[in-house]
N, C-alpha and C positions, 0 to 999 in steps of 0.2 A: 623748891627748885623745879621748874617744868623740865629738865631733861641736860644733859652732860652736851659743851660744845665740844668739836671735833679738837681745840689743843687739848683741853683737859683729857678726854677720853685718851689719847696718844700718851700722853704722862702717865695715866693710869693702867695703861696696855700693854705699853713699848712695840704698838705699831705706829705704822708713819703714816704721813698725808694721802701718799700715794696709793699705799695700801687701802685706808678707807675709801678713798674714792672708787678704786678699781674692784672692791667687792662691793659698791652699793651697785654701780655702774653693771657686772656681773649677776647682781643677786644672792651670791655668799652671804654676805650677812648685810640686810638694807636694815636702817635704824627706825627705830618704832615709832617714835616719838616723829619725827619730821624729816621730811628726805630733803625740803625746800633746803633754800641758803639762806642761814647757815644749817645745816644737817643738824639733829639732836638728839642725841643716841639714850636708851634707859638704861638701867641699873645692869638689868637683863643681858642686853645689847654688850655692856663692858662686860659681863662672864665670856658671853660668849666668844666675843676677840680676843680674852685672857688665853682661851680652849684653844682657839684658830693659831696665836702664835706659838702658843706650847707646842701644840700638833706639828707646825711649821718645822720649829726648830728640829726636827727629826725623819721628818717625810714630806715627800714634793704638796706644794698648791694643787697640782692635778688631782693625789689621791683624796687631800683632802673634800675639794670641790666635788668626786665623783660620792663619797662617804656620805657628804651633806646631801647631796641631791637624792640620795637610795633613802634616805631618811623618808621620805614621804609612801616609797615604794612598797616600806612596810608598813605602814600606817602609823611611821613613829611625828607624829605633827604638831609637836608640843617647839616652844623657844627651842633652839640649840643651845641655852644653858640650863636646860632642865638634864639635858643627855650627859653620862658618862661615858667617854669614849678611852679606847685603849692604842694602843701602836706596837705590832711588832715585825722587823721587816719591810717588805710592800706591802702590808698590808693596815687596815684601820678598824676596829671593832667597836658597838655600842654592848653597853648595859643595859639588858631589858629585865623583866621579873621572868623571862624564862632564859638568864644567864646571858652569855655574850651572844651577841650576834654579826657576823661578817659584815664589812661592807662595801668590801673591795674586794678581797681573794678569797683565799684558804684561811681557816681558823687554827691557831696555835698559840704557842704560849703569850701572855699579853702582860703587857704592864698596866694597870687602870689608875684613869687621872682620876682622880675624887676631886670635890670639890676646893678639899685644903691642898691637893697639888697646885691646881689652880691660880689658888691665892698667894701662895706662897710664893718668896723670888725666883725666875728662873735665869736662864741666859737663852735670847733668842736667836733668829736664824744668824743674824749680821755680828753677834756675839756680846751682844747689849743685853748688860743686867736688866729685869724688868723687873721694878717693886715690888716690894708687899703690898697685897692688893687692900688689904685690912690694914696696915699702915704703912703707906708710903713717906711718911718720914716718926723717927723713935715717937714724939709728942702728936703727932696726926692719926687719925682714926677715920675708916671709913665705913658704916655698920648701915645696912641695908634700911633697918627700923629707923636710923636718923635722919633727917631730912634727906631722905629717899637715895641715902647712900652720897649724897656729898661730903666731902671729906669735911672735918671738923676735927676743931683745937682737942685733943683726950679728954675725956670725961664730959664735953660740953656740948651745946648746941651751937655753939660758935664758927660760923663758916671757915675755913682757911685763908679765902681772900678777902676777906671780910679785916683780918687782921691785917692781911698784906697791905689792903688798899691803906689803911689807918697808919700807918710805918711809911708812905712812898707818897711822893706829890707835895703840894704845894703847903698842905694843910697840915704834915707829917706831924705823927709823934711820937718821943721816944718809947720805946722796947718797955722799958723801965717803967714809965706813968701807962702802960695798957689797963692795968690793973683799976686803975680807978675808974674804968667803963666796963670791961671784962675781967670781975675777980680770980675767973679758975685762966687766966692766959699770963703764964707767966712769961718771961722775956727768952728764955732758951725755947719755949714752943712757939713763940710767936717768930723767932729764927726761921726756925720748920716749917714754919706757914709762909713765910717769904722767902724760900728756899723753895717750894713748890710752886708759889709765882711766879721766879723767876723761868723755873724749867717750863711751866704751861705756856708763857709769853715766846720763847725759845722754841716754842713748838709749832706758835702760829706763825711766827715768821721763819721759819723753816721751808 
């Protein structure tokens, strides 16, 4: 997979169009992979907008946007999903190896997102569950080592649309006969795979 389109990446984030656009357009977070149309965000790219709405959900775009920016001020210059960041009140703190560090206000007690907060569901600013980032549905998996973190049928190298496409169209087949092209995709995960097609398609025409 050369890099995540902008519906999947929204499926996978629970941010919207507008959003990506309006932080590539800003600079927040421009996608690695290709800024052309269509934009094509990396692996990376989706922690890091996992971070940016987590953060959202509890403190303004502003503090966020000044946080990001002070990153470079200390010479923290690595991805913004390398950094562990914290939130308490107005204020936003990173994890360095010498402990938190401010980057907005005053330093105080903090909550620190690690990376299994992360991933894990949360609910975001608009009040929209946002998946498990490691399985966005019970039989989907999405593992950084497998084709560079595109989601795939559990246990397999099996894309997710890759099933969907096989179940939808002209050429369909049923749930039931998957098996005899892909033995580990049984019919309840291949559900989950086109349940995740339907929301990424749901996202581009959004």
């Amino acid at each position: 997979m050369t890099g995540f389109p902008a519906d999947l990446t929204m499926a996978l984030t629970g941010v919207t169009k507008y959003q990506l656009a309006n932080w590539r357009r800003t600079g927040l977070l421009v996608p690695e992979i290709s800024t052309e149309r269509p934009p094509l965000y990396s692996f990376r790219d989706l922690v890091a907008l996992r971070t940016v709405a987590k953060l959202r959900a509890s403190t303004s775009l502003q503090r966020i946007r000044r946080a990001f920016s002070n990153l470079g001020e200390f010479d923290l210059t690595d991805h913004p999903s390398e950094y562990r960041f914290a939130v308490h009140g107005k204020t936003i703190a990173v994890w360095t190896d010498e402990g938190f560090m401010d980057l907005v206000q005053e330093p105080g007690q903090y909550e620190l997102y690690t990376l299994e907060t992360i991933y894990r569901p949360f609910v975001n600013m608009r009040g929209e569950q946002v998946v498990d980032f490691e399985r966005p549905r019970p039989r989907l998996e999405v593992n950084a080592r497998r084709l560079g973190g595109w989601p795939t049928i559990e246990g397999s190298r099996v894309p997710f649309d890759t099933v969907a496409d096989a179940l939808t169209g002209d050429m369909a087949i049923r749930a039931e006969d998957l098996r005899r092209f892909y033995p580990g995709v049984t019919p309840v995960a291949a559900q989950d795979a086109l349940d995740l097609a339907q929301e990424v398609a749901s996202r581009r025409s959004a």
